[in-house]
Backbone as JSON Lines, residues from 0, in Angstrom:
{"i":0,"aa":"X","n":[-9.04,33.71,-24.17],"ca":[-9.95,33.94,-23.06],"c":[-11.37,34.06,-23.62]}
{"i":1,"aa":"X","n":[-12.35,33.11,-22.89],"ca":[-13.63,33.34,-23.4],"c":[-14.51,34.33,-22.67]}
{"i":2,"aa":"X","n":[-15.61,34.91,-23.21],"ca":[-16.44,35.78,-23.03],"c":[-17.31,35.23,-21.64]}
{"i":3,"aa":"X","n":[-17.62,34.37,-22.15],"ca":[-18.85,33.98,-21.07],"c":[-18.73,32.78,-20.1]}
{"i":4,"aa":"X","n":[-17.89,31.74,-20.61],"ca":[-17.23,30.45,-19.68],"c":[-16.08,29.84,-20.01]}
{"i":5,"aa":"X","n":[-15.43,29.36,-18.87],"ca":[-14.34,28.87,-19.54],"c":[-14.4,27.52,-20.57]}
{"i":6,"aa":"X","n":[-12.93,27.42,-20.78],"ca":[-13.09,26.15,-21.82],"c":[-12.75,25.27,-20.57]}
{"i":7,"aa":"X","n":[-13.04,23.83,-20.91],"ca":[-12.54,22.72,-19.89],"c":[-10.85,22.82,-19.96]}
{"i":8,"aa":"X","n":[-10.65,22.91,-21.09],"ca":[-8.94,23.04,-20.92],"c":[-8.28,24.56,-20.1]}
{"i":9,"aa":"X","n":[-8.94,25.42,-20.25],"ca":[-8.91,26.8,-19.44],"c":[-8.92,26.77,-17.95]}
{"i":10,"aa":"X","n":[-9.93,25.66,-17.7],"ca":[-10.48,25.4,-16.26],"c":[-9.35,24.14,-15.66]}
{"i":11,"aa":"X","n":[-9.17,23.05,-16.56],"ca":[-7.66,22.49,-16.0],"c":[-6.83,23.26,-15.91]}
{"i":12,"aa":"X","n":[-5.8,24.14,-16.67],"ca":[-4.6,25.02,-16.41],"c":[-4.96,25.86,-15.19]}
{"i":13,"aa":"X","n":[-6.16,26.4,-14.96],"ca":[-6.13,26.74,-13.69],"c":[-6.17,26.73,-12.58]}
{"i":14,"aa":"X","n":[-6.49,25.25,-12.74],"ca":[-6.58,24.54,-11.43],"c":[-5.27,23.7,-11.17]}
{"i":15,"aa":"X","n":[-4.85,23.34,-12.34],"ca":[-3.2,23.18,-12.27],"c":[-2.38,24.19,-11.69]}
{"i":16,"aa":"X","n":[-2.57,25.4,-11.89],"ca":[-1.72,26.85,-11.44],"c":[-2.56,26.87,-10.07]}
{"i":17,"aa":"X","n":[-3.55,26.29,-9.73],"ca":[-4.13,26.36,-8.39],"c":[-3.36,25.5,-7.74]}
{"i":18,"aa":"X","n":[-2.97,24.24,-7.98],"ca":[-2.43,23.27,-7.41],"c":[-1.0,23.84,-6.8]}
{"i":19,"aa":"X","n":[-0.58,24.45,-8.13],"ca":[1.26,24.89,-7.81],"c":[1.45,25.54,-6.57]}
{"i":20,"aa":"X","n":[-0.01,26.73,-6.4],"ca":[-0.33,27.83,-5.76],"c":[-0.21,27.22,-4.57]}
{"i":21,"aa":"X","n":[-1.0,26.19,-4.48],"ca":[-1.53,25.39,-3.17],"c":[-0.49,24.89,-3.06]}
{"i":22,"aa":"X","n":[0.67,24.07,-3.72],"ca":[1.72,23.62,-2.88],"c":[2.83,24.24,-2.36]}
{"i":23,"aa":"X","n":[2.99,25.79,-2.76],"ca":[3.86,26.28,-2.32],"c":[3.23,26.88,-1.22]}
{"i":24,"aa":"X","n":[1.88,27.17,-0.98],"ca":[1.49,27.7,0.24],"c":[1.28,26.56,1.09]}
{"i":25,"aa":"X","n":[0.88,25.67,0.67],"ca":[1.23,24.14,1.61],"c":[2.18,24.07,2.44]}
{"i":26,"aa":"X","n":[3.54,24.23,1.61],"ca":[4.89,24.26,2.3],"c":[4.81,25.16,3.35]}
{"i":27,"aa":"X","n":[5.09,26.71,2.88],"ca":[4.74,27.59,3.77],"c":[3.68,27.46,5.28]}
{"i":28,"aa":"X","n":[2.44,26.85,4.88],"ca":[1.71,26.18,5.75],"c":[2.62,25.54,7.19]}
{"i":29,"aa":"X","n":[3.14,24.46,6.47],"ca":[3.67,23.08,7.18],"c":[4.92,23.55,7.49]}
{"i":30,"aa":"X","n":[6.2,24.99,7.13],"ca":[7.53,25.06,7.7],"c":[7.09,25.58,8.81]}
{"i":31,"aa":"X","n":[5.88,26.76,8.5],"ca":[5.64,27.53,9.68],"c":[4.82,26.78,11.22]}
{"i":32,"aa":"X","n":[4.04,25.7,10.74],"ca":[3.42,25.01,11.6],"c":[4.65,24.04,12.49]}
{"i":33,"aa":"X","n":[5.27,23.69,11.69],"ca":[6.67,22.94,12.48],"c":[7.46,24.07,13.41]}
{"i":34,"aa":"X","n":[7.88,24.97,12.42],"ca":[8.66,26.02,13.27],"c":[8.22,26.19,14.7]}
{"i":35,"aa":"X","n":[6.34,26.56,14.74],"ca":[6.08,26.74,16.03],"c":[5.84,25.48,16.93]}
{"i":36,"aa":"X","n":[5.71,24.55,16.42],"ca":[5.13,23.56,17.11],"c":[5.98,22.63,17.7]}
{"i":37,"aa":"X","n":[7.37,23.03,16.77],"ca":[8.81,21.86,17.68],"c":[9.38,23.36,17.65]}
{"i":38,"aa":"X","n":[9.63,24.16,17.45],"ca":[10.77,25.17,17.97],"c":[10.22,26.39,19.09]}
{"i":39,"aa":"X","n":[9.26,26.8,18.84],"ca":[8.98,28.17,19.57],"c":[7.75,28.33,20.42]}
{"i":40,"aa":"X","n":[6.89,27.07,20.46],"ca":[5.89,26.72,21.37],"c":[5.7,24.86,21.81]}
{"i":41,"aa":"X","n":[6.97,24.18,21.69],"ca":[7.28,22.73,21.8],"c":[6.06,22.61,23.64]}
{"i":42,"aa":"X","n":[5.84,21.23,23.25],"ca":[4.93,20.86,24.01],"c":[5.88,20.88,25.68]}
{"i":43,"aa":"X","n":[7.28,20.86,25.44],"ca":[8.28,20.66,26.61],"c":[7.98,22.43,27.41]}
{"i":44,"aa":"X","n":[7.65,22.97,26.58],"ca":[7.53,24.49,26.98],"c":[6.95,24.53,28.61]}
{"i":45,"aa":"X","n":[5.95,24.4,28.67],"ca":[5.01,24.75,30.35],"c":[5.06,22.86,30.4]}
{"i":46,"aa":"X","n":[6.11,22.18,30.9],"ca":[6.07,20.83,31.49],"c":[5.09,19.69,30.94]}
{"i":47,"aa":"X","n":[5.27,20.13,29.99],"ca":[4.76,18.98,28.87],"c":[2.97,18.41,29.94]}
{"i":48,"aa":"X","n":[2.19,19.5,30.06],"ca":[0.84,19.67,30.15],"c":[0.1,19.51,28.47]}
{"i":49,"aa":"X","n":[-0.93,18.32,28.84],"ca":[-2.27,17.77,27.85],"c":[-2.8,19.47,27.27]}
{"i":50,"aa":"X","n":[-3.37,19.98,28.27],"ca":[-3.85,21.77,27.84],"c":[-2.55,22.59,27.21]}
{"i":51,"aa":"X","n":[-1.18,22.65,27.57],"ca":[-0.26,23.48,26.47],"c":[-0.06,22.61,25.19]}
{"i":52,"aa":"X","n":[0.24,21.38,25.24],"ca":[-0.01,20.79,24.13],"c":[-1.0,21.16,23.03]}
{"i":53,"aa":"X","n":[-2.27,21.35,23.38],"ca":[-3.56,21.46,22.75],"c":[-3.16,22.94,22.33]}
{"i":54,"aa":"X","n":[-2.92,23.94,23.38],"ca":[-2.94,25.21,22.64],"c":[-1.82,25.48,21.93]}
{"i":55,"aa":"X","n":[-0.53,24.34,22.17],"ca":[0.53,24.98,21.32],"c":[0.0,24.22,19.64]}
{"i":56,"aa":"X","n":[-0.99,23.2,19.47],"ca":[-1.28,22.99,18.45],"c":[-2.02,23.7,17.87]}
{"i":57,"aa":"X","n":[-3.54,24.26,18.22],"ca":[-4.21,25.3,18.23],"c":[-3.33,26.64,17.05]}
{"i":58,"aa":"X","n":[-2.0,27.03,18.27],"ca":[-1.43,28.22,17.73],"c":[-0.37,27.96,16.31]}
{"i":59,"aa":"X","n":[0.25,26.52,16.65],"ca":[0.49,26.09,15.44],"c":[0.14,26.39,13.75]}
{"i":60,"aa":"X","n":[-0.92,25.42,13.86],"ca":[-2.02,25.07,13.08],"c":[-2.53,26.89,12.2]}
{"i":61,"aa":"X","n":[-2.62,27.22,13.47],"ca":[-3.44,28.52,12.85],"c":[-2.17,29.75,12.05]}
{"i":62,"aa":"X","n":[-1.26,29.68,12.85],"ca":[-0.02,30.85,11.79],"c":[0.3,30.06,10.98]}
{"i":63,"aa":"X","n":[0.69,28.52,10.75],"ca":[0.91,28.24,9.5],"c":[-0.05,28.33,8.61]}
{"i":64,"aa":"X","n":[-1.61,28.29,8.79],"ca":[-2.43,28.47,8.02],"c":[-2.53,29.75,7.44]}
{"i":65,"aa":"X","n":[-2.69,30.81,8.61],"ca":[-2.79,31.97,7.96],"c":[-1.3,32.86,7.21]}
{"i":66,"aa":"X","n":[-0.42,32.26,7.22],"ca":[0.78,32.45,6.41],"c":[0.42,31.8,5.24]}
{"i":67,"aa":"X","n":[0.22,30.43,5.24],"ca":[-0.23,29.62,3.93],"c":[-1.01,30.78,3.13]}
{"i":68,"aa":"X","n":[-1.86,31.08,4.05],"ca":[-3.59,32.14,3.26],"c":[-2.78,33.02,2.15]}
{"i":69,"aa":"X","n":[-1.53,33.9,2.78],"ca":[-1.36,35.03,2.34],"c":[-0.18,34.69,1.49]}
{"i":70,"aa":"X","n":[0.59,33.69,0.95],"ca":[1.58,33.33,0.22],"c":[-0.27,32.97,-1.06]}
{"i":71,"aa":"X","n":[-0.79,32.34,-0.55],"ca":[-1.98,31.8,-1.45],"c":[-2.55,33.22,-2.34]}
{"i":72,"aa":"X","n":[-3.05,34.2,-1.61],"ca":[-3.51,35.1,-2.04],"c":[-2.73,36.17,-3.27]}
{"i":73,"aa":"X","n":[-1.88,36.04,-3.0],"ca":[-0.76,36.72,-3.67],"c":[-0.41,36.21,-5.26]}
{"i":74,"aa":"X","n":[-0.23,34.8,-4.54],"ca":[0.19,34.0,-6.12],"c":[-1.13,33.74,-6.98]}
{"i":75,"aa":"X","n":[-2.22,33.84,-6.5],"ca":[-3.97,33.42,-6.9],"c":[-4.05,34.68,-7.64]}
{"i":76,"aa":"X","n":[-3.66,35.9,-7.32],"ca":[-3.79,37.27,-8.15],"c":[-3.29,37.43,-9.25]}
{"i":77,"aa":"X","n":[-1.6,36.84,-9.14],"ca":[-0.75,37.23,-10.33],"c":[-0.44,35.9,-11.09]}
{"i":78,"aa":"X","n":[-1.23,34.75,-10.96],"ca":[-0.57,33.56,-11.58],"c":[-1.78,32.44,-11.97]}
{"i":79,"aa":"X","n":[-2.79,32.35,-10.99],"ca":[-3.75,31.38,-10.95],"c":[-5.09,31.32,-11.86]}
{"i":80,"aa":"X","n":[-5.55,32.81,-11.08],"ca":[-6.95,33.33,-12.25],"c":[-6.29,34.6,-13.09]}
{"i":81,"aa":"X","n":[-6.53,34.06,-14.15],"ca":[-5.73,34.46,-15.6],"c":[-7.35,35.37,-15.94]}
{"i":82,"aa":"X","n":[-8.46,34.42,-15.99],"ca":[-9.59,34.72,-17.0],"c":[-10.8,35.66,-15.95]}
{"i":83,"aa":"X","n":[-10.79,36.49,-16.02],"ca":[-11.62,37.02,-14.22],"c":[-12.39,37.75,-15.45]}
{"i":84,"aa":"X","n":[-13.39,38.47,-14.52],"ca":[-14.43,39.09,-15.61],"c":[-14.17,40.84,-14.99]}
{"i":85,"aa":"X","n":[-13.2,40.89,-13.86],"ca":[-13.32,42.19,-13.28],"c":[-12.08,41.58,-12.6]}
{"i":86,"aa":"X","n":[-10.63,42.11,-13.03],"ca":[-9.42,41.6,-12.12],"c":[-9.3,42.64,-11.12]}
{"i":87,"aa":"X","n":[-9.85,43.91,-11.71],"ca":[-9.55,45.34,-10.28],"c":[-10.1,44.55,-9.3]}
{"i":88,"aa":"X","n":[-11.43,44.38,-9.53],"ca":[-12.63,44.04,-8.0],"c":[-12.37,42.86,-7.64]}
{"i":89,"aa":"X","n":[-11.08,41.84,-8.39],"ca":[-10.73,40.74,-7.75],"c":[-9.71,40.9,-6.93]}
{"i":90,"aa":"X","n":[-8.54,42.07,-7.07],"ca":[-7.64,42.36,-6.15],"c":[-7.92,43.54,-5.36]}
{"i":91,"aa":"X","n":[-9.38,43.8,-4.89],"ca":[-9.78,44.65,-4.11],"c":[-9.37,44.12,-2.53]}
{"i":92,"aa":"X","n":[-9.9,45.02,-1.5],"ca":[-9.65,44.86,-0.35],"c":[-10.52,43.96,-0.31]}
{"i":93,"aa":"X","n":[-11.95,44.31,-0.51],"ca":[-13.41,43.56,-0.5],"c":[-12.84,42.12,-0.57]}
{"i":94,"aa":"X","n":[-12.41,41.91,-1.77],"ca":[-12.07,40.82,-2.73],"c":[-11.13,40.06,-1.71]}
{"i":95,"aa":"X","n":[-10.19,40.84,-0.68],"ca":[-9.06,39.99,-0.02],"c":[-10.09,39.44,1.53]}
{"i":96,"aa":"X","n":[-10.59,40.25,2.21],"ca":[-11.76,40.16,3.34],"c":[-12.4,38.68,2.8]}
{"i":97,"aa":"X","n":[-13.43,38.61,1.8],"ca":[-13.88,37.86,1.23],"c":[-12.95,36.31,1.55]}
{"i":98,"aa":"X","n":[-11.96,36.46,0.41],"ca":[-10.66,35.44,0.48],"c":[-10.18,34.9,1.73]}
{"i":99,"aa":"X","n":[-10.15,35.95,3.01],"ca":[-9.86,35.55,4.11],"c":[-11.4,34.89,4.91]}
{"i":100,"aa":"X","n":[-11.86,35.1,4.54],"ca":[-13.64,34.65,5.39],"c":[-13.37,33.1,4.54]}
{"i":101,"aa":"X","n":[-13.34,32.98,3.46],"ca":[-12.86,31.77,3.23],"c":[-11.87,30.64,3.35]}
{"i":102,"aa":"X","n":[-10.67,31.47,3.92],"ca":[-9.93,30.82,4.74],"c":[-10.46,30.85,5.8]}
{"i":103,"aa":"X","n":[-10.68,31.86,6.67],"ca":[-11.03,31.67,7.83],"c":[-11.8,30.32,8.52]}
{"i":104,"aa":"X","n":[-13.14,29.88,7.19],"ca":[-13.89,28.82,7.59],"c":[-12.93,27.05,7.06]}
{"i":105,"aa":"X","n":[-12.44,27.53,6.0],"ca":[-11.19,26.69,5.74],"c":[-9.97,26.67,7.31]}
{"i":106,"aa":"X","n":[-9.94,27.5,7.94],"ca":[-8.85,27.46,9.29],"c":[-10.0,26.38,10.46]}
{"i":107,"aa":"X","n":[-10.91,26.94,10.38],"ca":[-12.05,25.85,11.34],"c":[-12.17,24.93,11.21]}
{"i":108,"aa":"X","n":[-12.32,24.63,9.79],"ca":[-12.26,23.13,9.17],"c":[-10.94,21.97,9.39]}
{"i":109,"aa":"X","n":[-10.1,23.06,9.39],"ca":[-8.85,22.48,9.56],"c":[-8.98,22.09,11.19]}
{"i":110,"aa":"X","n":[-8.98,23.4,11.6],"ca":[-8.67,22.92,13.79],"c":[-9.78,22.23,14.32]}
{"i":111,"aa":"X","n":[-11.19,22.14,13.57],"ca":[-11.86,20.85,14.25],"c":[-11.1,19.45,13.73]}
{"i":112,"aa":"X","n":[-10.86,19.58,11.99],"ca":[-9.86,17.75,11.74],"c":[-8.87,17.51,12.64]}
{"i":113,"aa":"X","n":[-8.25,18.45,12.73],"ca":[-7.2,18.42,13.16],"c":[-7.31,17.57,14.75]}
{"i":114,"aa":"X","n":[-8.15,18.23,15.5],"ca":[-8.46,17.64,16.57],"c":[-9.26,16.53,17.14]}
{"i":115,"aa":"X","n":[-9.67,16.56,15.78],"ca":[-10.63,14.77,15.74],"c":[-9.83,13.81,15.8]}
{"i":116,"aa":"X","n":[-8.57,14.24,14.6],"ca":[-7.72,13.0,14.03],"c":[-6.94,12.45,14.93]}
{"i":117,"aa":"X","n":[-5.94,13.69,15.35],"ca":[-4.94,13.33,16.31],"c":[-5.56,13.29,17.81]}
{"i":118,"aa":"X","n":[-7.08,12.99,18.5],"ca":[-7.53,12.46,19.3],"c":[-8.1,11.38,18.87]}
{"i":119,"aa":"X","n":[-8.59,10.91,17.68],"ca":[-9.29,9.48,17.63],"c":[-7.76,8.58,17.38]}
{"i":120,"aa":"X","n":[-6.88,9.12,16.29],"ca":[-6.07,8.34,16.05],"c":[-4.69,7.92,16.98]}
{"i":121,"aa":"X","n":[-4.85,6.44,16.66],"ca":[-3.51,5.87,17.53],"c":[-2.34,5.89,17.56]}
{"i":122,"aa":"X","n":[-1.18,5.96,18.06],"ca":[0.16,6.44,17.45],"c":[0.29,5.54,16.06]}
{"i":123,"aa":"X","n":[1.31,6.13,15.37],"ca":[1.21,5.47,13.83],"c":[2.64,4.99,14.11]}
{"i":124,"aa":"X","n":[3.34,4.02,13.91],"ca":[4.56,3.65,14.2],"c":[4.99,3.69,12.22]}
{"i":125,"aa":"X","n":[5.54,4.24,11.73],"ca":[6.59,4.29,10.78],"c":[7.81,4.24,10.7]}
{"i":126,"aa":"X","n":[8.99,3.63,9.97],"ca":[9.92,4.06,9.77],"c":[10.6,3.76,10.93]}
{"i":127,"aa":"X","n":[9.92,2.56,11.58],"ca":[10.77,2.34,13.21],"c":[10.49,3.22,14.39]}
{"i":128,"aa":"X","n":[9.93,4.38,14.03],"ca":[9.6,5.48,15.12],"c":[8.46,6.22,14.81]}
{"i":129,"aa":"X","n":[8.17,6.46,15.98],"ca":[6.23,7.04,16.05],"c":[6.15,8.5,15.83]}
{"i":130,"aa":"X","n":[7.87,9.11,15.26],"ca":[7.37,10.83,14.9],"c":[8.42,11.17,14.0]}
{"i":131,"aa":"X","n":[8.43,12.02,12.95],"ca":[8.91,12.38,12.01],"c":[8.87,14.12,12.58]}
{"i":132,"aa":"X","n":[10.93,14.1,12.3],"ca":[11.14,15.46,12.82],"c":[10.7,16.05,14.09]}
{"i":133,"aa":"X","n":[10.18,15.22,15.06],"ca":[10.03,15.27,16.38],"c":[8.47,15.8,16.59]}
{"i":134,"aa":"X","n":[7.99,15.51,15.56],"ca":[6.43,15.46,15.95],"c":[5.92,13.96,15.28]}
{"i":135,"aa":"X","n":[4.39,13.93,16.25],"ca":[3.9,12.68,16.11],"c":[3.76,12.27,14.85]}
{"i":136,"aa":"X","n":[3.55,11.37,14.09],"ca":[2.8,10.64,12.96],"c":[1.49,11.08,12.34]}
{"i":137,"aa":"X","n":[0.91,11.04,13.5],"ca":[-0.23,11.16,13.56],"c":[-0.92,12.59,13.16]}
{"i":138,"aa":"X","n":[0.03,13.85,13.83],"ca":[0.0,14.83,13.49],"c":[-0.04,15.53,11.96]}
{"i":139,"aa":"X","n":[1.31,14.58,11.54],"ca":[1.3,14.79,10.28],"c":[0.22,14.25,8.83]}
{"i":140,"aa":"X","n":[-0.38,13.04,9.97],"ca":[-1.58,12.45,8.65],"c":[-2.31,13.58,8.93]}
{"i":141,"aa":"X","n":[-2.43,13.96,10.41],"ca":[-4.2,15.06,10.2],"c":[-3.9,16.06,9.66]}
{"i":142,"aa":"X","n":[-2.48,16.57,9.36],"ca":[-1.95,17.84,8.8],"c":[-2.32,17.74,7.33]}
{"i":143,"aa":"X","n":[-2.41,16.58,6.61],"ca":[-2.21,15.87,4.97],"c":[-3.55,16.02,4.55]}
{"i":144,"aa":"X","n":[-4.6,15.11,5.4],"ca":[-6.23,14.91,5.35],"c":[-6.86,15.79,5.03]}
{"i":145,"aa":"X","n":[-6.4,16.76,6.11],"ca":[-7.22,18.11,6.49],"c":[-7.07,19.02,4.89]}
{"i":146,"aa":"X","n":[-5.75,18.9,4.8],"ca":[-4.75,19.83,3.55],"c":[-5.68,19.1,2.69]}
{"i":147,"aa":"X","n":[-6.17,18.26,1.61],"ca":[-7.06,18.07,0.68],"c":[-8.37,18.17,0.82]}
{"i":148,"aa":"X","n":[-8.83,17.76,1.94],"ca":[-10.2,18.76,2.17],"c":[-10.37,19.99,2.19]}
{"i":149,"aa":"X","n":[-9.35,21.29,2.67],"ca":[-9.75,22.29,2.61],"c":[-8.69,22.88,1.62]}
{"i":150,"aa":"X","n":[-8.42,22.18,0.62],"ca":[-8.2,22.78,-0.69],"c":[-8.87,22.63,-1.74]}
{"i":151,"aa":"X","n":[-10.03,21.87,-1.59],"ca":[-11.11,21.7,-2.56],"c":[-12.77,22.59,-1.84]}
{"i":152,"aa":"X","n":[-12.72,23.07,-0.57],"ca":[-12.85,24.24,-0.23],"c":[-12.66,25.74,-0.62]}
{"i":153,"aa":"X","n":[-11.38,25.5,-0.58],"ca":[-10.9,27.32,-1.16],"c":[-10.65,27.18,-2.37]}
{"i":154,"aa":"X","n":[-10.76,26.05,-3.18],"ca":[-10.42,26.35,-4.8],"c":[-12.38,26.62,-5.45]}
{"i":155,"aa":"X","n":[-13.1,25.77,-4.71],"ca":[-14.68,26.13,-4.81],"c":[-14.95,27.29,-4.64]}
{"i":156,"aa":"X","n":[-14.59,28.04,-2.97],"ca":[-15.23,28.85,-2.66],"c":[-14.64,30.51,-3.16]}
{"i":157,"aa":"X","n":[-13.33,29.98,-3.95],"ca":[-12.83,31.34,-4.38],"c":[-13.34,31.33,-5.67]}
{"i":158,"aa":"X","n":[-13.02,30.88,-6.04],"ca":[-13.67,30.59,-7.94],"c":[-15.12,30.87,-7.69]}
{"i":159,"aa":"X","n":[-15.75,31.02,-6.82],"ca":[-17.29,31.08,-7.26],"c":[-17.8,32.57,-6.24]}
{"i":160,"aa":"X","n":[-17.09,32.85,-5.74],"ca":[-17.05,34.45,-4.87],"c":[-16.58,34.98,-4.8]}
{"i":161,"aa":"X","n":[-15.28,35.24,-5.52],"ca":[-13.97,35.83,-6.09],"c":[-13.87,36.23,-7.16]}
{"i":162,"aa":"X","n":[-12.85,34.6,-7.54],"ca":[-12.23,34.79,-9.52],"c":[-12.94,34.36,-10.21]}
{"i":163,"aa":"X","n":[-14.4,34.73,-10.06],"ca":[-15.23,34.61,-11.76],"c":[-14.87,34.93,-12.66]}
{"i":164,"aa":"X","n":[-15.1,33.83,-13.39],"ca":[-14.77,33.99,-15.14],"c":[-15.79,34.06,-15.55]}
């Protein structure tokens, strides 16, 4: 561990252990966003209405995210940033508030893509059929898009207001 910056090889492994971080909260993300979105708020719910649709995506979108946040936060403490210059004041409350304000604008980022994509974009026909696991195609690209844009978001905005090294 260096004193004052990392090494480039220091700064890959951690962004590698960021990646891992990010795909298991990915998952988490995307079981929980399915769960609600075909099982416990399905668009069939209030008679398959354009407005329940929208908010059952809305509510979707947002508990899988903020489940993602907190599987993220957890593993980012004990696995990700190794080299911190202050690990107490990185697993502070401050430190988690912070983390969430950065998701939080990472969750915006997401529910405006989200709603660009799957309104500009046209059904995607794959695989012989226009939905995978009983949601659209389409859903799932803006779910993917969104997911690498706002993981180069929260790997920026934590590393530089967070887990300083």
């Amino acid at each position: 561990m260096s004193q004052n910056k990392q090494t480039i090889k220091e700064l890959f492994w951690e962004f590698f252990r960021f990646l891992l971080v990010g795909g298991l909260s990915t998952i988490v993300d995307y079981a929980i966003f399915y769960l609600f979105r075909q099982c416990i708020l399905p668009s069939s719910l209030i008679a398959e209405s354009g407005a329940w649709d929208s908010v059952s995506l809305i509510i979707a979108t947002a508990l899988g995210f903020l489940c993602g946040l907190v599987t993220s936060w957890t593993f980012s403490l004990k696995f990700v940033y190794r080299n911190l210059k202050d690990r107490e004041q990185a697993g502070s409350k401050k430190s988690f508030i912070l983390f969430a304000i950065i998701g939080f604008f990472g969750l915006i980022i997401t529910e405006i893509g989200m709603h660009v994509i799957v309104g500009a974009c046209p059904e995607i026909f794959l695989f012989q059929t226009t939905e995978l696991l009983g949601l659209p195609w389409k859903e799932w690209l803006a779910k993917m898009i969104m997911t690498c844009i706002v993981l180069v978001w929260n790997y920026l905005g934590r590393k530089i207001f967070i887990f300083k090294s």
